[in-house]
Steps between C-alpha positions, in 0.01 A plus 500: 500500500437452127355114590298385786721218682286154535433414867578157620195369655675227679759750660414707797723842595502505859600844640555636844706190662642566842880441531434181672273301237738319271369252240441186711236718694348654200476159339327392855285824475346400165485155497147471605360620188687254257796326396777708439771517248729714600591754729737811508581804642816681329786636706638807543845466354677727778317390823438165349138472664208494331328889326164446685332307200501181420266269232298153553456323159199289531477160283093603463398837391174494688757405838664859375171673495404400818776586687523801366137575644569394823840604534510868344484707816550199743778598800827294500715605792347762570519603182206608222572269173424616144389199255496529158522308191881513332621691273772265270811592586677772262829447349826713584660739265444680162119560387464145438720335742867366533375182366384637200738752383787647593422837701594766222302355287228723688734800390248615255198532636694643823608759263108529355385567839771773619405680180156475621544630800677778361230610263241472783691729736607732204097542443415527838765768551318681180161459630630648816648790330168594320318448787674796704508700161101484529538562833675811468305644212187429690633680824577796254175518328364463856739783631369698184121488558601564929657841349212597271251445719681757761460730201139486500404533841545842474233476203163504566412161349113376363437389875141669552563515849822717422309702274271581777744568756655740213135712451456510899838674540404669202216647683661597812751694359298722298 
């Protein structure tokens, strides 16, 4: 995300809600710390029952705050509740929203990005392919040096302990 998104201070995201709590008892939950604004806790459009979250706007940010400290982590129906401040809700549609544009309008920079995309995978697909060239030429060169060195065993090489084997036989025979 190009932007970071403002938190609302006054707004609490309350996570992990238990089928049961609807938003008289999370208004009940949270009224000790404050007066409250508002309360909501968005539905599910198919089951039509809440998506486990829910949000407490407080009319006092310091009311926010401390809830938040005592609630984050705080069991709710036997359930473990995640308190945070809100994020401002985003709007639907297009890169800057049905409200601001209609949704091709985004067409361009939709286009920008697919191109993108393409040229990343197109160089990763090159980097990839001189990778295992490198690979390959270094297995040979490897394969190379494996053969030559097969050719010099039978060489007596500048090892002086070779040497010396080589004058002790040497000796023997004659």
């Amino acid at each position: 995300m190009a932007a970071q998104q403002q938190v609302q201070k006054n707004t609490l995201y309350v996570g992990g809600l238990a089928e049961e709590v609807n938003e008289a008892i999370l208004h009940a939950t949270f009224i000790p710390f404050g007066d409250i604004k508002d309360v909501k806790t968005p539905l599910d459009q198919a089951t039509q029952k809440h998506r486990s979250f829910g949000f407490v706007t407080f009319l006092e940010r310091e009311d926010a705050a401390s809830a938040m400290d005592n609630m984050d982590g705080a069991e709710l129906y036997g359930r473990v509740l995640t308190v945070n401040y809100a994020l401002p809700e985003k709007i639907k549609g297009g890169e800057q929203g049905w409200a601001a544009q209609p949704i091709w309008a985004d067409a361009d920079t939709w286009f920008e990005r697919q191109q993108q995309e393409e040229e990343m995978q197109r160089m990763q697909a090159e980097n990839r392919a001189a990778m295992q060239a490198a690979e390959e030429l270094h297995r040979k060169k490897m394969t190379e040096e494996r053969e030559g060195e097969k050719e010099d065993e039978g060489q007596v090489k500048d090892d002086p302990m070779a040497r010396a084997e080589a004058e002790v036989l040497k000796q023997n025979i004659s």
